[in-house]
ZAROMAR-565461 format. One line per field, with one value per residue (C-alpha): residue in three letters; residue number from 0; x, y, z. Coordinates in pm, 1 decimal. Layout:
<rs>
residu: (Ala ...)
num: (NUM ...)
x: (X ...)
y: (Y ...)
z: (Z ...)
</rs>
This chain:
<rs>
residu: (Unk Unk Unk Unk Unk Unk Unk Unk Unk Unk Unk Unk Unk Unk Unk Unk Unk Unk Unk Unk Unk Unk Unk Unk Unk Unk Unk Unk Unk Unk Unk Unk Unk Unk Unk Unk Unk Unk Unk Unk Unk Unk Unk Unk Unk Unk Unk Unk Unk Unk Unk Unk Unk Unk Unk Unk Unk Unk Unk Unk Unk Unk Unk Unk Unk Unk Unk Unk Unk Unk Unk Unk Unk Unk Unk Unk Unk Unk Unk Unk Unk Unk Unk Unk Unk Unk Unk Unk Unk Unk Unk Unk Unk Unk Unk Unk Unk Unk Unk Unk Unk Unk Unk Unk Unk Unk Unk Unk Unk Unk Unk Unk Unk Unk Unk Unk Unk Unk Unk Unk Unk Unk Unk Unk Unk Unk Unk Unk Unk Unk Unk Unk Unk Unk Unk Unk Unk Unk Unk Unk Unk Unk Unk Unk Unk Unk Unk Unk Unk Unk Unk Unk Unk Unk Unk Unk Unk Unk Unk Unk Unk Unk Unk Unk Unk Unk Unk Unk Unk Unk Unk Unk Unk Unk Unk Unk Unk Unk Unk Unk Unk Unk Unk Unk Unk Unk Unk Unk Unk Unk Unk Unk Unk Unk Unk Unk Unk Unk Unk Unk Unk Unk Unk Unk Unk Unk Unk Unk Unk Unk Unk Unk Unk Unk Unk Unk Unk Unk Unk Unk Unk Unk Unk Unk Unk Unk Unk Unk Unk Unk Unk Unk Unk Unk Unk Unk Unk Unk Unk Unk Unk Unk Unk Unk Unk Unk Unk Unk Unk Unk Unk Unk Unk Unk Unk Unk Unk Unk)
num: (0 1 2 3 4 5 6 7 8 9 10 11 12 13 14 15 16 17 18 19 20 21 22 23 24 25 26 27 28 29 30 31 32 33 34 35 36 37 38 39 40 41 42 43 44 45 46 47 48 49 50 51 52 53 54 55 56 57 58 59 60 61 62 63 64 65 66 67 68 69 70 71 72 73 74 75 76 77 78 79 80 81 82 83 84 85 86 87 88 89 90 91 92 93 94 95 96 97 98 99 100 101 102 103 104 105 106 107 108 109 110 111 112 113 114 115 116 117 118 119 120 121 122 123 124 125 126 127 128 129 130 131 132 133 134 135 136 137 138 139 140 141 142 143 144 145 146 147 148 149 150 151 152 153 154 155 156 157 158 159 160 161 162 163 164 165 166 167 168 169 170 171 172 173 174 175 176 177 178 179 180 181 182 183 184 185 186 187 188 189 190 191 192 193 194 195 196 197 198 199 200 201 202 203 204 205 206 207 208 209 210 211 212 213 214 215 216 217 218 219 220 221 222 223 224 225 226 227 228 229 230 231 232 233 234 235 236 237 238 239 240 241 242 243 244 245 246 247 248 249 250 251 252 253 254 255 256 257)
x: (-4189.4 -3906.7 -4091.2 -4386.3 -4312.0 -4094.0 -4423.9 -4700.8 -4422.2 -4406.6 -4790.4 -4792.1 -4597.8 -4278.5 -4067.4 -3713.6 -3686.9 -3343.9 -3330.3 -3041.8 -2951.8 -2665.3 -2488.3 -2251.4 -2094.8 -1950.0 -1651.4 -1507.6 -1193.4 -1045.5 -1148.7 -1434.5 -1735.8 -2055.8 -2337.3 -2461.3 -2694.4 -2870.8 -3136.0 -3343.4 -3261.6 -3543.9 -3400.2 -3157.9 -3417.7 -3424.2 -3738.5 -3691.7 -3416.3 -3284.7 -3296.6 -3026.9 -3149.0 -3450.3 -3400.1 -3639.1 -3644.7 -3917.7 -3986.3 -3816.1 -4007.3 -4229.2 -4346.5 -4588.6 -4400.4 -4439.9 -4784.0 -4564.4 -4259.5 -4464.1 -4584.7 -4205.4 -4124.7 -4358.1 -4288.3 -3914.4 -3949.6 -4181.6 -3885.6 -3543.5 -3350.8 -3346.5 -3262.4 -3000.6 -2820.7 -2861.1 -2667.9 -2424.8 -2300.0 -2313.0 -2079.7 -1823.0 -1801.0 -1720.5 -1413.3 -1306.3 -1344.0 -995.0 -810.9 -942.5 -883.4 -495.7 -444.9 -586.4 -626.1 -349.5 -99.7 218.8 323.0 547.3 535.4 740.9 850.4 948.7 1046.2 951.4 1025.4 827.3 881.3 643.7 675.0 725.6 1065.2 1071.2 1008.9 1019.6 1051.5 758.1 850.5 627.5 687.9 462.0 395.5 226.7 169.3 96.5 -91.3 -246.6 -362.6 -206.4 127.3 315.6 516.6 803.5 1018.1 1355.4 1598.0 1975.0 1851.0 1643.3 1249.5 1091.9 769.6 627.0 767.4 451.4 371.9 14.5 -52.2 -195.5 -528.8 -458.8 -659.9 -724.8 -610.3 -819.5 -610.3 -607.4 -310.3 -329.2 -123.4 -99.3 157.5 299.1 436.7 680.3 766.4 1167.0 1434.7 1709.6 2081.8 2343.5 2459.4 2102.9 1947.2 1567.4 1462.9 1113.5 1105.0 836.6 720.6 507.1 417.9 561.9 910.1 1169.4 1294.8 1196.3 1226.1 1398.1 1402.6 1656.2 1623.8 1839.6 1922.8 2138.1 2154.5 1867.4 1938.6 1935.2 2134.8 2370.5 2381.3 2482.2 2767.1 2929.2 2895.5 3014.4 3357.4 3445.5 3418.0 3630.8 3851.9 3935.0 3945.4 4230.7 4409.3 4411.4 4538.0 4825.0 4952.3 4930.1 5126.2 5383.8 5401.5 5428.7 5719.1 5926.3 5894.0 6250.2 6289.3 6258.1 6583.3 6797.0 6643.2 6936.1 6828.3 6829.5 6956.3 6733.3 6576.2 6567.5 6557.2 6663.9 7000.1 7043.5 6741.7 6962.0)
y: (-1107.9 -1130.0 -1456.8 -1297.1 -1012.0 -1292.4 -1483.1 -1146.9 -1035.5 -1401.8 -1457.6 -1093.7 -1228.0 -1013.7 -1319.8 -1358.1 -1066.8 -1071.6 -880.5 -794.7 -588.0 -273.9 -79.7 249.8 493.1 767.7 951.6 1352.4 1440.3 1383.1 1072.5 1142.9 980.8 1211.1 967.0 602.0 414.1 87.4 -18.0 -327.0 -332.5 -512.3 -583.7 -310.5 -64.8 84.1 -54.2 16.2 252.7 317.6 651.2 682.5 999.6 863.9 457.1 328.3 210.9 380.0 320.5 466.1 349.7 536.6 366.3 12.6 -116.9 170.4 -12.5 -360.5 -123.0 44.7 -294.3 -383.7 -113.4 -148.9 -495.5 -415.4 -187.2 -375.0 -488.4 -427.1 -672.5 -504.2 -186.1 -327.6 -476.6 -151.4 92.0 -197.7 -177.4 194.9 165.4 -79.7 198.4 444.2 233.3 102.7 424.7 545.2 221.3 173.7 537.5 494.4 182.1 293.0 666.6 799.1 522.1 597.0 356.6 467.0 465.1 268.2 390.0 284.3 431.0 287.8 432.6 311.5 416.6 735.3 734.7 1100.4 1232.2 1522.0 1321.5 975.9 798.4 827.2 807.4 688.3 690.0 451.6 509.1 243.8 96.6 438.0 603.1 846.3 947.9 1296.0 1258.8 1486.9 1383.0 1573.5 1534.0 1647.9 1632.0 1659.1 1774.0 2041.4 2074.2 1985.1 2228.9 2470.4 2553.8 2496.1 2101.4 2097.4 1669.3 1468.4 1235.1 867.5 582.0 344.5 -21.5 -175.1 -274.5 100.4 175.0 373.4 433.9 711.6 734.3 1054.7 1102.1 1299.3 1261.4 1333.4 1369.0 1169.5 1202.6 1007.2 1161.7 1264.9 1159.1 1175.0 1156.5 1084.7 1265.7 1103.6 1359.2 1189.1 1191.9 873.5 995.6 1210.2 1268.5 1242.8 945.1 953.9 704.5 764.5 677.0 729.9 639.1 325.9 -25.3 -160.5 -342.3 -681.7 -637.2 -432.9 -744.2 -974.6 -734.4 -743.4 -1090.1 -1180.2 -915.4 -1086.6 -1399.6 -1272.4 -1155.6 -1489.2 -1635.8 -1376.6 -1429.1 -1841.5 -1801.6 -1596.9 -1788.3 -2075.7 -1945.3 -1832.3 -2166.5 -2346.6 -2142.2 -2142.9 -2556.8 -2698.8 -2850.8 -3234.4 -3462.9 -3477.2 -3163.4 -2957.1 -2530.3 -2359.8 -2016.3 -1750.6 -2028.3 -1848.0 -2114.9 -2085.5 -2127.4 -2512.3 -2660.2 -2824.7)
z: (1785.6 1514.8 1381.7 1408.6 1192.8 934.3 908.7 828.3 601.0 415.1 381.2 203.4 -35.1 50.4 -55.8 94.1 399.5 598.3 924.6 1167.5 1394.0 1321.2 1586.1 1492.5 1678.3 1472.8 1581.5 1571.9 1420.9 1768.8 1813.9 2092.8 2046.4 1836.7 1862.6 1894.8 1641.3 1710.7 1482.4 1356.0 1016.2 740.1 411.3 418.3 546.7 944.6 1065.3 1482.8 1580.2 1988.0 2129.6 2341.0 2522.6 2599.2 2644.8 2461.2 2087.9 1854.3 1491.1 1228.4 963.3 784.6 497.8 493.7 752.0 987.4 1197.7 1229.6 1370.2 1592.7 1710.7 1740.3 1903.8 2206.7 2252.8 2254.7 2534.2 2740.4 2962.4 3022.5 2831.0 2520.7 2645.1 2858.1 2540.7 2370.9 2656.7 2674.9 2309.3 2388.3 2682.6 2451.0 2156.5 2435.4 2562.1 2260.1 2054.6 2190.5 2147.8 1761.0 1684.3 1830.7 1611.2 1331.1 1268.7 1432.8 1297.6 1039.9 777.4 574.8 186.8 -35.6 -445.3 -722.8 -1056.3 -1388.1 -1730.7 -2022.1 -2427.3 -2509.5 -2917.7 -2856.5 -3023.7 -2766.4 -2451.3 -2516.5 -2196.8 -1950.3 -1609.0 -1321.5 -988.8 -759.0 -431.6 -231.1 147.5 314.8 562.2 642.9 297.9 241.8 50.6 -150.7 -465.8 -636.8 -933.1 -933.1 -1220.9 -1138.3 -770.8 -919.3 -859.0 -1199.5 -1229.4 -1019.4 -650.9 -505.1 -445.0 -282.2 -121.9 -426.3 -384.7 -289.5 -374.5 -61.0 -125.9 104.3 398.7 560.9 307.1 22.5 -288.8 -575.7 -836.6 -1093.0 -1411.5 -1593.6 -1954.1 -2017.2 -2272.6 -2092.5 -2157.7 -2052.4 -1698.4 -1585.8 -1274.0 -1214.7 -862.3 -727.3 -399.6 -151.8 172.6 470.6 747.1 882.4 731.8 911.5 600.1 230.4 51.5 -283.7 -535.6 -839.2 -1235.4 -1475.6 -1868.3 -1904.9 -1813.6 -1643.9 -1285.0 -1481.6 -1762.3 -1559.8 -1324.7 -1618.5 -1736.5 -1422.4 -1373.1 -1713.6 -1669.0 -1325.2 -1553.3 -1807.2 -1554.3 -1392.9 -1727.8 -1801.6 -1472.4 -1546.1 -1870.8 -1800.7 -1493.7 -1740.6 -1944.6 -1650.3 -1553.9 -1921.7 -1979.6 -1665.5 -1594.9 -1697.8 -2069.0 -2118.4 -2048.9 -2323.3 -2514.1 -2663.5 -2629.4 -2899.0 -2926.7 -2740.9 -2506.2 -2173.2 -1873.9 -1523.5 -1419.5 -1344.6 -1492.5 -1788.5)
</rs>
C-alpha cells in the first residue's frame, strides 16, 4: 500500500516524497507517561495517525491527501499486524519511560568555572571579569560575585538562564566590571544542585598562572646558582696552597697544610 501511495503521488508530479513512520510518548513532570503518538508521516506532514483508545489508525490528514489517507487507513486496520506493532511500541515507552527519565532527567553533573579578566578601556573599571560556567545539569544555576568575601550587588540572586550545549549539559557565564587593587580577591561563587556546597573560583590582580610559573622557576634557578657559587668559593679558598708557595701576610690556611 506504501508503494502504492509512492507511485499515485509520483505520476502527480509530487516529485521526491519521503515517508516514515514516528512514534512519541510524552512525559509529566514526574516522569509518568501523558500520551502515545504513532503516525505515518509524508514529507514532514502526519498523513495516518493511531488511536490508542480505540486501536485502530485513522487519518489525520486533512488537506489533498486526506482520500489516499483514508484509503491508508482502512487498509492498515484490516488485520492485526499493524496494530500489534503499534500497542507494542506503546508497551516499550511505558517500561522504558522510568529508566530514561532516571538517567537523564533526574541526573546531577556538576558545573565547572573559570575566571577570565579581559582589558575594558574604561578608567573606572577597566578589567572585565567573566566567570564561565560549563558541563552542568539540570539547567537552573545561580551565579554570585563576591569581592573580598562580600556579595557584589543586590542580596537577592534569582537562577540565571543556561544555554544547552547539546550533550544534556548546559553552560552560562556573568560579568562584572572592577577596579582591582593589589590585595583584592574576586570570587565567582557557583550554587547547584549537584553541589553540597558552592563552588568558588578566585581572581585576583597580579601575575598570571604562567608568568607566575616562570618567576618561580627562574628564582629556584637563581637560587642553586647562588648556592654553587658560594660553596665554590668555600672550597677555592680552604684547599691547601701549592708546594713551595711562601704565604704572605694575612693568608689564612689551616693549621698543617704548609
Amino acid at each position: 500500500m506504501l508503494v502504492l501511495l509512492g507511485l499515485a503521488m509520483g505520476a502527480r508530479g509530487a516529485g521526491a516524497f519521503l515517508v516514515h513512520l514516528a512514534s512519541s510518548c510524552p512525559l509529566a513532570a514526574n516522569g509518568s507517561v501523558l500520551d502515545f503518538d504513532f503516525a505515518l508521516v509524508f514529507n514532514k506532514n502526519p498523513l495516518v495517525c493511531y488511536d490508542p483508545d480505540a486501536r485502530r489508525f485513522v487519518p489525520c490528514d486533512w488537506g489533498l491527501l486526506r482520500p489516499h489517507a483514508t484509503r491508508l487507513a482502512t487498509f492498515l486496520n484490516n488485520g492485526t499486524d499493524w496494530v500489534q506493532r503499534a500497542e507494542a511500541r506503546r508497551q516499550a515507552c511505558r517500561d522504558l519511560a522510568t529508566h530514561f527519565w532516571a538517567s537523564t532527567v533526574l541526573r546531577r553533573t556538576p558545573p565547572q568555572a573559570r575566571i577570565i579578566p579581559s582589558k575594558t578601556g574604561n578608567a573606572r573599571a577597566p578589567v572585565l571579569l567573566t566567570c564561565h560556567v560549563w558541563g552542568f545539569y539540570p539547567p537552573e544555576v545561580t551565579v554570585i560575585w563576591l569581592h573580598n568575601g562580600d556579595i557584589v550587588g543586590p542580596g537577592e540572586h534569582p537562577p540565571i538562564s543556561a544555554i544547552p550545549n547539546g550533550d544534556w549539559t548546559y553552560q552560562t557565564q556573568v560579568t562584572l566590571m572592577v577596579a582591582p587593587t593589589a590585595g583584592d580577591t574576586f570570587t565567582c561563587s557557583v550554587q547547584h544542585a549537584s553541589l553540597d556546597q558552592p563552588l568558588l573560583e578566585d581572581w585576583g590582580p597580579g601575575l598570571s598562572l604562567g608568568l607566575t610559573l616562570k618567576v618561580a622557576a627562574a628564582t629556584v634557578v637563581m637560587a642553586l646558582g647562588l648556592g654553587f657559587f658560594v660553596t665554590g668559593v668555600y672550597h677555592y679558598r680552604a684547599r691547601p696552597p701549592a708546594p713551595g708557595y711562601t704565604p704572605l701576610p694575612g693568608d689564612n690556611y689551616p693549621a698543617g697544610s704548609i
